[in-house]
N, CA, C, O and CB atoms as a CASP TS submission, in Angstrom:
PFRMAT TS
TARGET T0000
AUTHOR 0000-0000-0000
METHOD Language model
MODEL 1
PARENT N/A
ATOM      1  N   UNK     1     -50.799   6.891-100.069  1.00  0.00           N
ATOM      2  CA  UNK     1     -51.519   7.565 -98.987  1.00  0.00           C
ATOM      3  C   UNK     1     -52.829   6.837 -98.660  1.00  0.00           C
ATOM      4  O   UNK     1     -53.254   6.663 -97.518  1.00  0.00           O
ATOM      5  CB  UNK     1     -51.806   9.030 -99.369  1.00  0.00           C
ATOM      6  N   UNK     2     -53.460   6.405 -99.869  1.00  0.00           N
ATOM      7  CA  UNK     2     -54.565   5.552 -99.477  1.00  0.00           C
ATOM      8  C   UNK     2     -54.635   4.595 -98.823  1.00  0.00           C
ATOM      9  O   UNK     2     -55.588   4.251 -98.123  1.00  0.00           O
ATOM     10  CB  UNK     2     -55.049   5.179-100.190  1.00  0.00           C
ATOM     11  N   UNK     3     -53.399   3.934 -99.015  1.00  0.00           N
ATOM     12  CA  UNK     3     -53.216   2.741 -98.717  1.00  0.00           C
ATOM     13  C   UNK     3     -53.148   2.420 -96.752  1.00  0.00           C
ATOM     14  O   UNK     3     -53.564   1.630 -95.904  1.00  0.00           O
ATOM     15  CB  UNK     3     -51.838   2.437 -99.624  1.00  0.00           C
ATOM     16  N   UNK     4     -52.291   3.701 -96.900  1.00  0.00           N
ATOM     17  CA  UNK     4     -51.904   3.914 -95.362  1.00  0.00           C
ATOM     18  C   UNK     4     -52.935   4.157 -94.628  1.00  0.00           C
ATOM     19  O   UNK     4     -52.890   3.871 -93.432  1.00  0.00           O
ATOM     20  CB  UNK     4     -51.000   4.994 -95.070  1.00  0.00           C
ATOM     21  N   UNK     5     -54.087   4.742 -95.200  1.00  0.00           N
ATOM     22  CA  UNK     5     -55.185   5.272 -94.631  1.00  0.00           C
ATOM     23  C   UNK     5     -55.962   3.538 -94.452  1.00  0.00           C
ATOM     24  O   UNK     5     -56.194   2.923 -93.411  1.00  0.00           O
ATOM     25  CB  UNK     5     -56.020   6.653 -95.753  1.00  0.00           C
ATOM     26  N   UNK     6     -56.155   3.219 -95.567  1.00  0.00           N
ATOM     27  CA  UNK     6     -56.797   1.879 -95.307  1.00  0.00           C
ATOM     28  C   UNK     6     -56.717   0.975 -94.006  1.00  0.00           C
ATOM     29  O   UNK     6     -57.578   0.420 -93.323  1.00  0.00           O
ATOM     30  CB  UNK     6     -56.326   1.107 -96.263  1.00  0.00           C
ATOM     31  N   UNK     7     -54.879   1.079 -93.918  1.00  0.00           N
ATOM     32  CA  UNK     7     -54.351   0.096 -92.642  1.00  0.00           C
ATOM     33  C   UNK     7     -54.501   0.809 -91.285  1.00  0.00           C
ATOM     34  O   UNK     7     -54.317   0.403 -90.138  1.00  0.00           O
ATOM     35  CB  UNK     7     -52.663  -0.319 -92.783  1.00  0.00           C
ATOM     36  N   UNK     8     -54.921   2.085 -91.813  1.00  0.00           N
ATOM     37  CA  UNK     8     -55.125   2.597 -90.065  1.00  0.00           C
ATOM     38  C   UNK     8     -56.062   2.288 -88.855  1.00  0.00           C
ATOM     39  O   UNK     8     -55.873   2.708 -87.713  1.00  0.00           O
ATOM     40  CB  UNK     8     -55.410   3.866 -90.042  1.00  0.00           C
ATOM     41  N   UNK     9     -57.007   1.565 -89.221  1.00  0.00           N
ATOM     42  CA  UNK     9     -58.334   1.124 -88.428  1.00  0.00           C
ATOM     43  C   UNK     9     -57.094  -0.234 -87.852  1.00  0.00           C
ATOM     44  O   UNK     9     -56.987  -0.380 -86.635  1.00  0.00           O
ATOM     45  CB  UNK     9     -60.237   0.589 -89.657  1.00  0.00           C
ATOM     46  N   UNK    10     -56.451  -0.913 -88.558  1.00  0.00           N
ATOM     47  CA  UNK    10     -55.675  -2.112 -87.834  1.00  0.00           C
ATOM     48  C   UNK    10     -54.873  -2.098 -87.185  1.00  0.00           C
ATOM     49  O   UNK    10     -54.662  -2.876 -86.255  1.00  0.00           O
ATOM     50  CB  UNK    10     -55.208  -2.844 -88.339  1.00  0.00           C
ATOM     51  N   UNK    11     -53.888  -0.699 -87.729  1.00  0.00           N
ATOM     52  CA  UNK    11     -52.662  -0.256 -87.141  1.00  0.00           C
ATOM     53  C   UNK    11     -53.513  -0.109 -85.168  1.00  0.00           C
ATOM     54  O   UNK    11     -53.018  -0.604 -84.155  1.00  0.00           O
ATOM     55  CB  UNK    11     -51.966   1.618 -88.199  1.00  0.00           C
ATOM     56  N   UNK    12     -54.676   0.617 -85.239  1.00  0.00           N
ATOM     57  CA  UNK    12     -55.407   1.376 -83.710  1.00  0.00           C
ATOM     58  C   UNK    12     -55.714  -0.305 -83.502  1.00  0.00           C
ATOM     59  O   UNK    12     -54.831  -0.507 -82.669  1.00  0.00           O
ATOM     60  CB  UNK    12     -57.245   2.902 -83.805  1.00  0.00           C
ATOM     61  N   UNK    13     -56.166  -1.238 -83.633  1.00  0.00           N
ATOM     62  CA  UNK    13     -56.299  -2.691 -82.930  1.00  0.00           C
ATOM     63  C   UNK    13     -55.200  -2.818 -82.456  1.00  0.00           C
ATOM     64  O   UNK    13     -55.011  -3.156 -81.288  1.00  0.00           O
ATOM     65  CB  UNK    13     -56.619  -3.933 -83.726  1.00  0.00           C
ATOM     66  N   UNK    14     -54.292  -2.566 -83.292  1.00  0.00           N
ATOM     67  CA  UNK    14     -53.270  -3.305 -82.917  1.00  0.00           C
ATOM     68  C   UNK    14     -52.244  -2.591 -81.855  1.00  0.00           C
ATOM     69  O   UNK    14     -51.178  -3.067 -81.466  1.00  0.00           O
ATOM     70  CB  UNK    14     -52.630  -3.701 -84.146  1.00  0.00           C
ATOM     71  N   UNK    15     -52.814  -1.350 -81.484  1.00  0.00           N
ATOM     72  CA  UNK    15     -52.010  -0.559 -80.691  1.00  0.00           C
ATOM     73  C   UNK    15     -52.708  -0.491 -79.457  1.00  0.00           C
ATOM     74  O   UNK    15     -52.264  -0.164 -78.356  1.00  0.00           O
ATOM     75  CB  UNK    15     -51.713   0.753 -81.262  1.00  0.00           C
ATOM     76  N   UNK    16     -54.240  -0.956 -79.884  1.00  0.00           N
ATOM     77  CA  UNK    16     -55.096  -0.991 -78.284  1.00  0.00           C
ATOM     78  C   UNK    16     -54.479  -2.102 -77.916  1.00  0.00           C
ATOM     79  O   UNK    16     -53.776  -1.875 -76.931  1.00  0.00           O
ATOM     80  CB  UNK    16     -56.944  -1.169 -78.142  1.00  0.00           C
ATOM     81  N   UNK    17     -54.402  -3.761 -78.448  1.00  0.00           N
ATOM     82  CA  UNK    17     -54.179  -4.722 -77.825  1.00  0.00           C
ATOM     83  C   UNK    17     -52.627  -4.527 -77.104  1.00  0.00           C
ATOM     84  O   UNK    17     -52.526  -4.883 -75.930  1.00  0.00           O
ATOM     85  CB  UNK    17     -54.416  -5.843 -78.756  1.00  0.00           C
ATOM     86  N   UNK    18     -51.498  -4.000 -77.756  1.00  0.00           N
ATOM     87  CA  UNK    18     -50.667  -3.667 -77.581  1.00  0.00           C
ATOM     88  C   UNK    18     -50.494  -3.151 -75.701  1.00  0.00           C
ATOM     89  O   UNK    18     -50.166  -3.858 -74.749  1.00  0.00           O
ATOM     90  CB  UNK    18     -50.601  -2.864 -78.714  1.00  0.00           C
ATOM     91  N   UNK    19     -50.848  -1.752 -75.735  1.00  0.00           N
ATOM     92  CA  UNK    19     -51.154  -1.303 -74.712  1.00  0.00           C
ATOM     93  C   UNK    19     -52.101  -2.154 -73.618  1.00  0.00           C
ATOM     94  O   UNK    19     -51.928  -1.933 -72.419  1.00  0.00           O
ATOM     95  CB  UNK    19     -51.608  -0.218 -75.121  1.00  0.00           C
ATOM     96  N   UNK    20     -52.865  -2.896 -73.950  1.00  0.00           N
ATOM     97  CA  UNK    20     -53.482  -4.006 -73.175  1.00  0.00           C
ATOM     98  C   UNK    20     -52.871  -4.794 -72.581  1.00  0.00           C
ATOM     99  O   UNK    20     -53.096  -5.184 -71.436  1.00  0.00           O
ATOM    100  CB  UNK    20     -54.135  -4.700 -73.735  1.00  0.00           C
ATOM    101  N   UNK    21     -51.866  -5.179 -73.429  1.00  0.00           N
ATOM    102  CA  UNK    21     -50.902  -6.359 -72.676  1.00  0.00           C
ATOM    103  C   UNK    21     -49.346  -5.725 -71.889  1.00  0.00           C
ATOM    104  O   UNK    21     -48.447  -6.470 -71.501  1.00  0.00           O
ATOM    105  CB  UNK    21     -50.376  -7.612 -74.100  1.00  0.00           C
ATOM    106  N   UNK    22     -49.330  -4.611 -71.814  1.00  0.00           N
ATOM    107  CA  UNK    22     -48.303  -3.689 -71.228  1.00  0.00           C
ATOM    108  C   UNK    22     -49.014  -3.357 -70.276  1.00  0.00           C
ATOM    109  O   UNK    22     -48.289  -2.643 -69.584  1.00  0.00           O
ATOM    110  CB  UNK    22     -47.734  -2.534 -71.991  1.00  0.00           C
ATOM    111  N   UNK    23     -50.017  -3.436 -69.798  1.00  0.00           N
ATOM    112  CA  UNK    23     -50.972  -3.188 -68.766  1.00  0.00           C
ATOM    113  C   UNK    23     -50.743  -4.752 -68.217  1.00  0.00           C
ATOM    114  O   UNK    23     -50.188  -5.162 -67.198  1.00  0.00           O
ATOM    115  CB  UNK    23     -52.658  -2.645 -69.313  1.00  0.00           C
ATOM    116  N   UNK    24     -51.061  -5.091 -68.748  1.00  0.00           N
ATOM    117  CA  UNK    24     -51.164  -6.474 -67.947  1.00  0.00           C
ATOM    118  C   UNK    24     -49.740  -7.211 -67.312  1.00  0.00           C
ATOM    119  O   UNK    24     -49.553  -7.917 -66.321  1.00  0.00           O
ATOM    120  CB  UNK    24     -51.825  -7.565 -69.027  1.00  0.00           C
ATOM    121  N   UNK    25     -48.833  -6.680 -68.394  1.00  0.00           N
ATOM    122  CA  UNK    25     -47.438  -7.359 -68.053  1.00  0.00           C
ATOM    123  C   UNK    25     -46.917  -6.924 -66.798  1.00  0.00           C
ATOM    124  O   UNK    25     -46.431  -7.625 -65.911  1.00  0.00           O
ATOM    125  CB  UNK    25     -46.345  -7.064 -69.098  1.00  0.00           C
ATOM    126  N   UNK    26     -47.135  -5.193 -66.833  1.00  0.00           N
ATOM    127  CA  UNK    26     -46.981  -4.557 -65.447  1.00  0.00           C
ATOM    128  C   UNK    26     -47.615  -4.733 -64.282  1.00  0.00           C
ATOM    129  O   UNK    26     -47.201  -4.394 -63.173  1.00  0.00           O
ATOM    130  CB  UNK    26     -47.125  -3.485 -65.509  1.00  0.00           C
ATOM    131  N   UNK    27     -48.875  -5.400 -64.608  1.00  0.00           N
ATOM    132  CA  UNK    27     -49.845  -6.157 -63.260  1.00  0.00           C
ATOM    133  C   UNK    27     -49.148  -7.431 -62.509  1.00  0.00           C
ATOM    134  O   UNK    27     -49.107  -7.780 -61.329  1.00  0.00           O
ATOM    135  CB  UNK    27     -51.442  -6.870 -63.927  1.00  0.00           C
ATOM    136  N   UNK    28     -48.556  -8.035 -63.871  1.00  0.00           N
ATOM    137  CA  UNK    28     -48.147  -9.267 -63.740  1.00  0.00           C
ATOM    138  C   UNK    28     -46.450  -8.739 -62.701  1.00  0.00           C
ATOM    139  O   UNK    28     -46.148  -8.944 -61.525  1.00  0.00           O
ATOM    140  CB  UNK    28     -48.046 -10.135 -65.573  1.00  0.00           C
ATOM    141  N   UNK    29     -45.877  -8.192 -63.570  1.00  0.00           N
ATOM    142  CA  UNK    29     -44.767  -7.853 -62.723  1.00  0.00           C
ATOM    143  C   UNK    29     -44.687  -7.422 -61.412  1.00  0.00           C
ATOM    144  O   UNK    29     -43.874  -7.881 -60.609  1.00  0.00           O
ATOM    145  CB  UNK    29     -44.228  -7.085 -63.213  1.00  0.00           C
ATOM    146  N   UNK    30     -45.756  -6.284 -61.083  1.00  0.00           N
ATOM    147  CA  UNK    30     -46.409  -5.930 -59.343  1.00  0.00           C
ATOM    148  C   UNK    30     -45.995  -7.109 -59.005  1.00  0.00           C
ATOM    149  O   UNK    30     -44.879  -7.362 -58.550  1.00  0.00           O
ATOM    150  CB  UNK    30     -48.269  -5.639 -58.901  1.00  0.00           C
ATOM    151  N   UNK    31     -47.211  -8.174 -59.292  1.00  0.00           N
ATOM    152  CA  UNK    31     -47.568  -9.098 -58.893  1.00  0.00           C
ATOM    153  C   UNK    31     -46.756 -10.504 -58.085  1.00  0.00           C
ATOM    154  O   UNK    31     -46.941 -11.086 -57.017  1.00  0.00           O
ATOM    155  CB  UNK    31     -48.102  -9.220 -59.834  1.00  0.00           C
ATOM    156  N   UNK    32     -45.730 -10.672 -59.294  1.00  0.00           N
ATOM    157  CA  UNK    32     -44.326 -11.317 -59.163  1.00  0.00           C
ATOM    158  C   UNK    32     -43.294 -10.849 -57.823  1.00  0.00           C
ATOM    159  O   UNK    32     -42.731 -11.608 -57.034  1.00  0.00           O
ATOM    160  CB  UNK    32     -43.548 -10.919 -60.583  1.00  0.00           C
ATOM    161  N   UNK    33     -43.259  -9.396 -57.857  1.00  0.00           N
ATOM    162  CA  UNK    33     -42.580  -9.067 -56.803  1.00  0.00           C
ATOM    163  C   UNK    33     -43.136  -9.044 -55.461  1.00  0.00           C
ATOM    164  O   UNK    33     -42.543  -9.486 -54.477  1.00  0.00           O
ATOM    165  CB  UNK    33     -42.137  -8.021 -57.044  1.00  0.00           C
ATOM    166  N   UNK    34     -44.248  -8.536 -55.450  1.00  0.00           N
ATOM    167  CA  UNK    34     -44.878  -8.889 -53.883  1.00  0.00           C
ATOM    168  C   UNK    34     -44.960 -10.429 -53.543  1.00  0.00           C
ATOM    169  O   UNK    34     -44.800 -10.616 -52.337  1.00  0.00           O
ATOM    170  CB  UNK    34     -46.527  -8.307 -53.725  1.00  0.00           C
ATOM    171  N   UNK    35     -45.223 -11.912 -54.479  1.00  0.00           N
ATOM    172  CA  UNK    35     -45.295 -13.176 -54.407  1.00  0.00           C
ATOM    173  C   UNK    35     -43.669 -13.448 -54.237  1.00  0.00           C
ATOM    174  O   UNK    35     -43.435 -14.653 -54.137  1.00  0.00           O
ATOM    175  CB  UNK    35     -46.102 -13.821 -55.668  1.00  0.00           C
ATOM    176  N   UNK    36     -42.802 -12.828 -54.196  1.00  0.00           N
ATOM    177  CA  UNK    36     -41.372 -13.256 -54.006  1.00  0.00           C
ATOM    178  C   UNK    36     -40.839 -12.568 -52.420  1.00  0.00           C
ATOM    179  O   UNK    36     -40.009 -13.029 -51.636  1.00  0.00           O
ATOM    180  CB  UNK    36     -40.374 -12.609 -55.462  1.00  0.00           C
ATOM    181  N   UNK    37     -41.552 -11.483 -52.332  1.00  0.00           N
ATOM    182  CA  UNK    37     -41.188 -10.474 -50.761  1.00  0.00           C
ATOM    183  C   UNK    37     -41.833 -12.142 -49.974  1.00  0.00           C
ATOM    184  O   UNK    37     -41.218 -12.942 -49.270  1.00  0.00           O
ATOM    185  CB  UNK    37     -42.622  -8.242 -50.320  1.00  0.00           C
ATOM    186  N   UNK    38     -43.201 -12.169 -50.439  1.00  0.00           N
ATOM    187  CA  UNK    38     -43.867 -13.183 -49.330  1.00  0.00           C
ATOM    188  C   UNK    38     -43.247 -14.294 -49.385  1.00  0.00           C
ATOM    189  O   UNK    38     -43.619 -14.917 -48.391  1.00  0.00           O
ATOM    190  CB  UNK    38     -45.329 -13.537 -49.468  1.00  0.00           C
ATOM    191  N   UNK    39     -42.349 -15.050 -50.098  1.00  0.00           N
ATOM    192  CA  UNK    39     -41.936 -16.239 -50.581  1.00  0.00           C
ATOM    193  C   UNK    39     -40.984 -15.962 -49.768  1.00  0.00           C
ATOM    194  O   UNK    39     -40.803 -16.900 -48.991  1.00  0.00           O
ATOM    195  CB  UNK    39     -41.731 -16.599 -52.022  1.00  0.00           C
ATOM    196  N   UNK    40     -39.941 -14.651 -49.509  1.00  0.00           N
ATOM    197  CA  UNK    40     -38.809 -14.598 -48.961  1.00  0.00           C
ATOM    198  C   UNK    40     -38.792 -14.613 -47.218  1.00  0.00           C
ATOM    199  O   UNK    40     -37.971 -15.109 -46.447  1.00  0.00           O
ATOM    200  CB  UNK    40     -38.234 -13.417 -49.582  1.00  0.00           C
ATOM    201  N   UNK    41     -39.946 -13.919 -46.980  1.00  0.00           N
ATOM    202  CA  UNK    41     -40.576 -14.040 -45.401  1.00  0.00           C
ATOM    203  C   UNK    41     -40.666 -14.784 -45.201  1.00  0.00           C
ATOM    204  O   UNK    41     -40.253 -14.992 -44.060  1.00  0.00           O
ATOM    205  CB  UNK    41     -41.555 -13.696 -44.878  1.00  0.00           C
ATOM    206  N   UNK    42     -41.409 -16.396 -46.127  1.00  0.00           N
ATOM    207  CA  UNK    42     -41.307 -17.687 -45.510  1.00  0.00           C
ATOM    208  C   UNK    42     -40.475 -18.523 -45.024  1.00  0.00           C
ATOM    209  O   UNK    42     -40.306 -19.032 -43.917  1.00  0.00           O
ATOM    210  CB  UNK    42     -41.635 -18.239 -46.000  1.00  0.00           C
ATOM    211  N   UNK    43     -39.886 -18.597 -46.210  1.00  0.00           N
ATOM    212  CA  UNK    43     -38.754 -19.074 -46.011  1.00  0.00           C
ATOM    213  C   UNK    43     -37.287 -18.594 -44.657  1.00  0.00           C
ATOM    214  O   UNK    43     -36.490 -19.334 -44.082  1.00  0.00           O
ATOM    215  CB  UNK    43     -38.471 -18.883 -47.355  1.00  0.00           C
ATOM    216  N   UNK    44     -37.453 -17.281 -44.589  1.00  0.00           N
ATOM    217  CA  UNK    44     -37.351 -16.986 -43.448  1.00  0.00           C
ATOM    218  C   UNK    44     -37.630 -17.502 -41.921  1.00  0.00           C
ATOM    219  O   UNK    44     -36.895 -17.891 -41.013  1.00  0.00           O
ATOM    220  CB  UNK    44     -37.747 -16.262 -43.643  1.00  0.00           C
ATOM    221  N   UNK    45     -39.404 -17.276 -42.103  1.00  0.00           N
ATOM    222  CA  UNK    45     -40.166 -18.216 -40.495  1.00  0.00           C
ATOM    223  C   UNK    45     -39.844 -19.383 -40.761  1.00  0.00           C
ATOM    224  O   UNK    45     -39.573 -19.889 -39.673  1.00  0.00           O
ATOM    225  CB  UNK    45     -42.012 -18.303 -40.133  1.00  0.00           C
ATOM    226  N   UNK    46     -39.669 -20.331 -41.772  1.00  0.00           N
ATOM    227  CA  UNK    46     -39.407 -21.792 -41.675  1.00  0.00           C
ATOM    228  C   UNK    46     -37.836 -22.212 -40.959  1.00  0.00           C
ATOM    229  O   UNK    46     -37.613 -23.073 -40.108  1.00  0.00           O
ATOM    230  CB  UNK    46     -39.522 -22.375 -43.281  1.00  0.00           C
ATOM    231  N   UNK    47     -36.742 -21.151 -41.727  1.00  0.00           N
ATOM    232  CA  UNK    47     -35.825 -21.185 -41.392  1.00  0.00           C
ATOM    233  C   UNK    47     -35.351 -21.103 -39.449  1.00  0.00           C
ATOM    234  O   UNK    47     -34.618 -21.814 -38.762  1.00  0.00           O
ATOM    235  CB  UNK    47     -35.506 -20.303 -42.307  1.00  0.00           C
ATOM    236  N   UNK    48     -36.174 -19.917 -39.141  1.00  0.00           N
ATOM    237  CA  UNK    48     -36.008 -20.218 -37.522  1.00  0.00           C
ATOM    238  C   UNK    48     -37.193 -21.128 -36.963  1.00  0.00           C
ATOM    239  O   UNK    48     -37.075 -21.258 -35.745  1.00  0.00           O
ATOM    240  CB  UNK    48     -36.034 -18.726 -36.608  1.00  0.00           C
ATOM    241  N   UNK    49     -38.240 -21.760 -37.456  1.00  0.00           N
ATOM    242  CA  UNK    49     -38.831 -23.406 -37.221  1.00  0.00           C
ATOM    243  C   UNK    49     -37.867 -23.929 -36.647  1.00  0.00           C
ATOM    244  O   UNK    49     -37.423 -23.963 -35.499  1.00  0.00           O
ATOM    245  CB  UNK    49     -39.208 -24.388 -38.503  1.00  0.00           C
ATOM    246  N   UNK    50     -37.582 -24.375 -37.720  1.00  0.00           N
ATOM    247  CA  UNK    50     -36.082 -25.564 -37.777  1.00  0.00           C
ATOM    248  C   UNK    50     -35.139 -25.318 -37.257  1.00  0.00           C
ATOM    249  O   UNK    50     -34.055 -25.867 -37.455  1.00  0.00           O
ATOM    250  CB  UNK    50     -35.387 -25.887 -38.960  1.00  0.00           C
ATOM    251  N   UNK    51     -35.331 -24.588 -36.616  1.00  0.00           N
ATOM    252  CA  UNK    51     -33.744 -24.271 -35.904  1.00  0.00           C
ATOM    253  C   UNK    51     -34.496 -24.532 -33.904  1.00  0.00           C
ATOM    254  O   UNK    51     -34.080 -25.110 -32.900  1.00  0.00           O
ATOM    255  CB  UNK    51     -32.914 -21.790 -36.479  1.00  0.00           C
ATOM    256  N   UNK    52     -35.537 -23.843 -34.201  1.00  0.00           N
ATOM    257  CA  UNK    52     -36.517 -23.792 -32.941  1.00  0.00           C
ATOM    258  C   UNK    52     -36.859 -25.313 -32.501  1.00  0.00           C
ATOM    259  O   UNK    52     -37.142 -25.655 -31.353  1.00  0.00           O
ATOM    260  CB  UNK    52     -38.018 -22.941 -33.343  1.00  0.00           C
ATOM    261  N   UNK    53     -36.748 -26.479 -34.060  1.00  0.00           N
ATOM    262  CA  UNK    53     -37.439 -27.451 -33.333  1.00  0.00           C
ATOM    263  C   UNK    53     -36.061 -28.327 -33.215  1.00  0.00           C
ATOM    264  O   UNK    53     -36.106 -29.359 -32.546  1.00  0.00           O
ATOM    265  CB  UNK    53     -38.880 -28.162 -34.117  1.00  0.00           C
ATOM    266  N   UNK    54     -35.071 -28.014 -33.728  1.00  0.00           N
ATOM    267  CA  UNK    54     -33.761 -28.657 -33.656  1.00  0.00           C
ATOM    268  C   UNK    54     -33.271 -28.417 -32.267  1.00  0.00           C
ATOM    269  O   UNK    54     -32.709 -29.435 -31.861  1.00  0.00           O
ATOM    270  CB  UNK    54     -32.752 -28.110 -34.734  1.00  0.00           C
ATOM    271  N   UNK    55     -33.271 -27.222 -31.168  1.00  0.00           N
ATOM    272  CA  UNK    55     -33.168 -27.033 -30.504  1.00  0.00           C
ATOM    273  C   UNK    55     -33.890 -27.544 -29.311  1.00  0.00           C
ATOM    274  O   UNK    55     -33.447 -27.512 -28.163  1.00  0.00           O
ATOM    275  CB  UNK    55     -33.049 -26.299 -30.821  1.00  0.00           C
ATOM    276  N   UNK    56     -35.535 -28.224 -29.843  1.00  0.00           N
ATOM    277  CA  UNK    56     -35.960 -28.773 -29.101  1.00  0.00           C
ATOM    278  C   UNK    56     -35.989 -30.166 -28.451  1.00  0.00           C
ATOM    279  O   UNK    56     -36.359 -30.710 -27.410  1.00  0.00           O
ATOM    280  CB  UNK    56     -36.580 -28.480 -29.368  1.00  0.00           C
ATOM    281  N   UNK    57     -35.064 -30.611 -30.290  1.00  0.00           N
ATOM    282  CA  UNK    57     -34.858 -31.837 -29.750  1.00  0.00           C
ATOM    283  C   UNK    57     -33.651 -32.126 -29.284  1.00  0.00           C
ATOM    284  O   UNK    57     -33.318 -33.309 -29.207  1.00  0.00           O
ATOM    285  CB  UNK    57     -35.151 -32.701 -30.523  1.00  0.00           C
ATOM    286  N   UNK    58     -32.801 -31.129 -28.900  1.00  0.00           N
ATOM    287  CA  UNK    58     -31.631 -31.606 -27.947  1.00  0.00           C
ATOM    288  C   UNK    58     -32.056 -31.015 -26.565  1.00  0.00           C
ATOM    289  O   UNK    58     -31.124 -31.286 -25.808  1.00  0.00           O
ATOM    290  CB  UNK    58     -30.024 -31.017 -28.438  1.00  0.00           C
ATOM    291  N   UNK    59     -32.832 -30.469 -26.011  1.00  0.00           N
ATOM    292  CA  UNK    59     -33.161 -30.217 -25.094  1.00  0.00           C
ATOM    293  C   UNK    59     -33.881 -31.848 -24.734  1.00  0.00           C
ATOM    294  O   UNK    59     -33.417 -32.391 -23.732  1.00  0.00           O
ATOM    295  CB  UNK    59     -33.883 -28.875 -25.185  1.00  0.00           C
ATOM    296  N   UNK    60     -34.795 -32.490 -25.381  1.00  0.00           N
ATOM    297  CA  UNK    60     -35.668 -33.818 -25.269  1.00  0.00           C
ATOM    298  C   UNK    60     -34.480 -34.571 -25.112  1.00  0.00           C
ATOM    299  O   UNK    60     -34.412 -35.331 -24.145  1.00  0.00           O
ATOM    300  CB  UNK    60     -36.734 -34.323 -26.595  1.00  0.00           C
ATOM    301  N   UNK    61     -33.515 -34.485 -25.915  1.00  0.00           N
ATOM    302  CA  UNK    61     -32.196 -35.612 -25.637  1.00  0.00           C
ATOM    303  C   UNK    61     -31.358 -35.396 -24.287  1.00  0.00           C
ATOM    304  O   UNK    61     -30.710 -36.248 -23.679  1.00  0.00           O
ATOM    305  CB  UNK    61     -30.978 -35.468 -26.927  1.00  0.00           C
ATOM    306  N   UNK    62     -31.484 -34.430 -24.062  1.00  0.00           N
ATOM    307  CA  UNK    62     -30.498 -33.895 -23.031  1.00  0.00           C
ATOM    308  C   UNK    62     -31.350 -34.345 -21.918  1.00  0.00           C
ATOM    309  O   UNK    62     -30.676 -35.017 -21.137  1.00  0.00           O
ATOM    310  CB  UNK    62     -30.095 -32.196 -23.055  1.00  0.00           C
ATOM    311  N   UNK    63     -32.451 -34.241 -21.589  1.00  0.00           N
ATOM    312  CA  UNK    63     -33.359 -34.453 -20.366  1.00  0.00           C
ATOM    313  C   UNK    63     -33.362 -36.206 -20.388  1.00  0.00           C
ATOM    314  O   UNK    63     -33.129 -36.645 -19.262  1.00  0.00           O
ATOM    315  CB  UNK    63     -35.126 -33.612 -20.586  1.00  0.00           C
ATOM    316  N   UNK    64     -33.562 -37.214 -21.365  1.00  0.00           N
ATOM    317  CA  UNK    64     -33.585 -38.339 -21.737  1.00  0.00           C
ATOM    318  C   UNK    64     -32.245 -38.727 -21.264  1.00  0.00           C
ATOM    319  O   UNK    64     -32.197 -39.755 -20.587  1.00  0.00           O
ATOM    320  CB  UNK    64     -33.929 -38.484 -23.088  1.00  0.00           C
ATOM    321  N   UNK    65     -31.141 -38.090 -21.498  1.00  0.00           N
ATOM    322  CA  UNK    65     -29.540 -38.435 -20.970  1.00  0.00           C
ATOM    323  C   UNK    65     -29.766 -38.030 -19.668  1.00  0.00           C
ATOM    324  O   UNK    65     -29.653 -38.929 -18.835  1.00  0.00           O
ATOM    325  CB  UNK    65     -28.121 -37.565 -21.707  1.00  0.00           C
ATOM    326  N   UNK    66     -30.012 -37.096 -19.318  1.00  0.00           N
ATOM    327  CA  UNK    66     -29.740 -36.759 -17.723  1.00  0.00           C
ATOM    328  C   UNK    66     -30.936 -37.767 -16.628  1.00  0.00           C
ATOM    329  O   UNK    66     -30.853 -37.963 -15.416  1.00  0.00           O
ATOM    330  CB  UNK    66     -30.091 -34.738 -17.484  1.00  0.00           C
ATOM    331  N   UNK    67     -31.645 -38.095 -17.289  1.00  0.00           N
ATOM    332  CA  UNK    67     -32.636 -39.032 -16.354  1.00  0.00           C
ATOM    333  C   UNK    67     -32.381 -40.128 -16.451  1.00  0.00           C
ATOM    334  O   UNK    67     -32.754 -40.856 -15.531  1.00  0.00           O
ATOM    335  CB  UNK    67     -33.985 -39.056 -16.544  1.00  0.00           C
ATOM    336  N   UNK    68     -31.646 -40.725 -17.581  1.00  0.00           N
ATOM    337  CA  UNK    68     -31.568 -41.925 -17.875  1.00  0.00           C
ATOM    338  C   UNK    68     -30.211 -43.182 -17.218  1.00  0.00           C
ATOM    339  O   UNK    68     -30.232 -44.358 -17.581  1.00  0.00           O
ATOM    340  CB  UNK    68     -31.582 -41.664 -19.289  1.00  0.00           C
TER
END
């Protein structure tokens, strides 16, 4: 019983840090998922870019053929 009593001041460190980093992991996780929503939107607007500027350059080719 003593003994147990002894380790209890370490056992509470070790349960604050504990809970510290379960705090943090869950910040971290928020975190991860909103940086992947925004990652997925980009990739998105880039996706119709490239399609916007692919389109532009057959329009530039097409005017270059028809004048040429």
């Amino acid at each position: 019983m003593k003994s147990e009593l002894l380790r209890l001041p370490k056992i509470e460190r070790e349960l604050k840090r504990l809970r510290e980093e379960n705090t943090h992991l869950r910040e971290m996780k928020e975190t991860n998922g909103l940086l992947t929503e925004e990652l997925e939107g980009l990739q998105r607007k880039l996706g119709r870019q490239e399609k916007m500027q692919e389109a532009l350059v057959d329009l530039e080719l097409e005017k270059e053929v028809s004048s040429g």
